[in-house]
C-alpha positions as CSV (number, residue, x, y, z in Angstrom):
1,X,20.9,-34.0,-20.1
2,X,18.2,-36.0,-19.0
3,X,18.0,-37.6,-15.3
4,X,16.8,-40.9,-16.2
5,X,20.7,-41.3,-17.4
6,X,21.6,-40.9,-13.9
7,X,24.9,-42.7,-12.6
8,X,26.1,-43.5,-9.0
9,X,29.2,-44.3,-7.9
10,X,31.8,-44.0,-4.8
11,X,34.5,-41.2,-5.2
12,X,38.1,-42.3,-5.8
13,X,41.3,-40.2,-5.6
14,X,41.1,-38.8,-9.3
15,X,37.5,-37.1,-8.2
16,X,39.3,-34.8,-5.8
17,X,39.4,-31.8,-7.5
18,X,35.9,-32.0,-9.2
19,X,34.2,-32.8,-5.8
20,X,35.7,-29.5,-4.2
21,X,34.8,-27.7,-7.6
22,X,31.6,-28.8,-7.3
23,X,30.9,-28.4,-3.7
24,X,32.4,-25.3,-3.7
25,X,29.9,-24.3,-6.5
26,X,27.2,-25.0,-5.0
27,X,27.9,-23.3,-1.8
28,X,30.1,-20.2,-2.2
29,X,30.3,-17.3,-4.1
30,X,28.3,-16.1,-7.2
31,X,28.0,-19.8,-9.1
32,X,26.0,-20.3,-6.0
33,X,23.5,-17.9,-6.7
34,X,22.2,-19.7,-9.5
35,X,20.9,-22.3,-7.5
36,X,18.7,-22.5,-4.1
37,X,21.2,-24.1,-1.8
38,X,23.7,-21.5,-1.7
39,X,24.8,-20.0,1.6
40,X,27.0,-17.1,-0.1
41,X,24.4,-14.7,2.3
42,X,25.4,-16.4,5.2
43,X,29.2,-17.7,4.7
44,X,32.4,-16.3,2.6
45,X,35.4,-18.6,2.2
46,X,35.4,-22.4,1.4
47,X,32.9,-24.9,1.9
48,X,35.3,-27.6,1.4
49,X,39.6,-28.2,0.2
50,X,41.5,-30.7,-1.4
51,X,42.1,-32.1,2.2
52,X,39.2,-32.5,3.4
53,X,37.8,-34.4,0.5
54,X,41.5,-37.0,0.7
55,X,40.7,-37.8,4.2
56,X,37.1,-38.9,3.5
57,X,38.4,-41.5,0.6
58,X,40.7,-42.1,3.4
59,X,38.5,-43.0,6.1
60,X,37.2,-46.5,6.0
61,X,34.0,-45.2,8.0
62,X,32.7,-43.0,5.0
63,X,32.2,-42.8,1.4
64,X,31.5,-40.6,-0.6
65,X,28.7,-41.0,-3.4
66,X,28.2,-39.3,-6.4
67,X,25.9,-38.7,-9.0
68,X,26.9,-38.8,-12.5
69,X,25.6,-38.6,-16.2
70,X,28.1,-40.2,-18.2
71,X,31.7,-38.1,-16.8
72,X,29.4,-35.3,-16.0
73,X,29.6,-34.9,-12.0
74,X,26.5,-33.5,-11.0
75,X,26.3,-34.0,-7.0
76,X,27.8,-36.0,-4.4
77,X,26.9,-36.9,-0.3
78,X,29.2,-37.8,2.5
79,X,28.2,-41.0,4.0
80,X,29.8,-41.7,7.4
81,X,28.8,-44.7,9.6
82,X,28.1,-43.6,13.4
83,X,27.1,-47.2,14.7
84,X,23.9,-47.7,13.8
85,X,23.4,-44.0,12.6
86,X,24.4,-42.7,9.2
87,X,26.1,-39.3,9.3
88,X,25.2,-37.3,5.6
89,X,26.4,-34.4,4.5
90,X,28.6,-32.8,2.0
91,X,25.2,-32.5,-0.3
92,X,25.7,-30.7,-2.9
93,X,24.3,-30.2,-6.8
94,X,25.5,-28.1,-9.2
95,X,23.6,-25.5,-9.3
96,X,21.9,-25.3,-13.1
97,X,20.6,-28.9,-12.1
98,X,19.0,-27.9,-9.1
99,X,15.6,-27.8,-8.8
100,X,14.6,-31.3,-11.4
101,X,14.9,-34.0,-8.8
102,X,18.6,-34.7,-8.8
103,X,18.6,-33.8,-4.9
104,X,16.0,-36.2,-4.1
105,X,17.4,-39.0,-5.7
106,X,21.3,-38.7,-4.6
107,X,19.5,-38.3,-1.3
108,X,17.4,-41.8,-1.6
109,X,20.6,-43.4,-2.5
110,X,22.8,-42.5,-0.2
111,X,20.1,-43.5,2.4
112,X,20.0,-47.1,0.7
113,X,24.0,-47.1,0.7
114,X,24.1,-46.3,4.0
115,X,22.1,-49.1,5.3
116,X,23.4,-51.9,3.0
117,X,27.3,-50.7,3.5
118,X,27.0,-50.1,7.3
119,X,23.8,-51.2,8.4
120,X,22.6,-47.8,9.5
121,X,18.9,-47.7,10.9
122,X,18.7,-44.1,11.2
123,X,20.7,-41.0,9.1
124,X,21.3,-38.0,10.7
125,X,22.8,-34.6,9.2
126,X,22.9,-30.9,10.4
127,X,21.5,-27.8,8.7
128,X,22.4,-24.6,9.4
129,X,19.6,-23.1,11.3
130,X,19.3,-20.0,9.4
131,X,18.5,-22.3,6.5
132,X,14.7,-22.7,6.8
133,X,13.7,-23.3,3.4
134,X,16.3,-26.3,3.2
135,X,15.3,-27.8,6.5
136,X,11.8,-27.8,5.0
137,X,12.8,-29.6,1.7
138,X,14.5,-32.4,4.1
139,X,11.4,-32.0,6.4
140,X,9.8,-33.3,2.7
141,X,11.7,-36.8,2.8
142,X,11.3,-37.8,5.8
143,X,13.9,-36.0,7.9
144,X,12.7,-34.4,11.5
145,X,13.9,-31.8,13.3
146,X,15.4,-32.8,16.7
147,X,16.2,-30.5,19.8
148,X,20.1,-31.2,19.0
149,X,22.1,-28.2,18.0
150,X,25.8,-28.2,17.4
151,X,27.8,-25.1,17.7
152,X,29.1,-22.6,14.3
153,X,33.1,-23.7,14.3
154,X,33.9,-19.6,14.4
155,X,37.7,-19.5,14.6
156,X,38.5,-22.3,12.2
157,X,38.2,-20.4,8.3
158,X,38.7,-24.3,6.8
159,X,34.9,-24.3,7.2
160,X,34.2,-21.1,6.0
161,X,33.6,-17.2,7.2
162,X,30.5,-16.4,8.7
163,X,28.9,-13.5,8.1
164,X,26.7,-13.0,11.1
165,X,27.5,-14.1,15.0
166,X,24.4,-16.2,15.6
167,X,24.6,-19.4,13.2
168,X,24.6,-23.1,14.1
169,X,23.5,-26.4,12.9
170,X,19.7,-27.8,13.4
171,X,20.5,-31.8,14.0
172,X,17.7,-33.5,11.7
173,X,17.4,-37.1,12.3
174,X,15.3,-40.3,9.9
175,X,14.4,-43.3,10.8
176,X,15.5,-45.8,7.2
177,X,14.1,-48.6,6.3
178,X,16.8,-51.1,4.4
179,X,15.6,-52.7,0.9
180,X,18.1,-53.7,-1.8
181,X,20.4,-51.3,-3.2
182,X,19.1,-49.5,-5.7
183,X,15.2,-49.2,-3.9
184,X,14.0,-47.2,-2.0
């Protein structure tokens, strides 16, 4: 499998269940592990559910992109317009492709979605601040850190079990510049 047979397209309802296989790959549990991204030190339970990922397609305010090669789903990106700021998150690749590029790339074109579809100058996303290494990769394309934090939602399992008292999300902000889809 080769990246330069890379695919991108928006999620419709028949994606469901591979998006939360997928996400919850590259997040949870041992398949995780294989891969850098995990946070199966930091979180037990779901990342993501069949719900979750039905009200996105639902919402006319996001999308969500994902990368393909040929019905191979290899990552995906939420893409919400804020006014003028793109919310992403939901990033995730599956994690015996992690590591070649395939990060960079979904990330580059959901940056160029988000400014042609809504006309977003700036994307913003949270991190969990125990995450260093991560924040550091984003750090690498452009993203900066902000003073922002936003609060662990402890109490609510749909996002997950925490396995320490002390996490929250880092707010990282980037300014985009807008070019025709497909450049970056």
């Amino acid at each position: 499998m080769t990246m330069d047979s890379l695919e991108f397209r928006f999620a419709v309802a028949t994606d469901v269940t591979p998006v939360v296989s997928l996400v919850e790959s590259a997040y949870r549990g041992s398949s995780s592990c294989k891969g850098w991204t995990t946070e199966a030190s930091l979180l037990d339970g779901q990342r993501t559910d069949p719900e979750e990922v039905i009200q996105i397609l639902h919402d006319a305010e996001s999308r969500l992109l994902l990368a393909h090669v040929r019905e191979e789903l290899l990552g995906c990106t939420l893409i919400r317009d804020e006014g003028g700021t793109a919310y992403l998150g939901m990033i995730a690749i599956r994690p015996d492709c992690q590591g070649n590029g395939l990060g960079r790339q979904l990330l580059e074109r959901a940056e160029v979605c988000a400014a042609e579809i809504f006309g977003a100058t700036s994307a913003r996303m949270t991190v969990i601040i125990q995450r260093e290494e991560l924040i550091q990769w984003y750090e690498r394309r452009g993203y900066q850190r902000t003073e922002h934090r936003e609060p662990w939602p402890y109490g609510n399992p749909r996002f997950g079990l925490p396995r320490r008292p002390d996490l929250e999300f880092l707010v990282l902000r980037k300014t985009l510049v807008s070019g025709p889809l497909g450049a970056t």
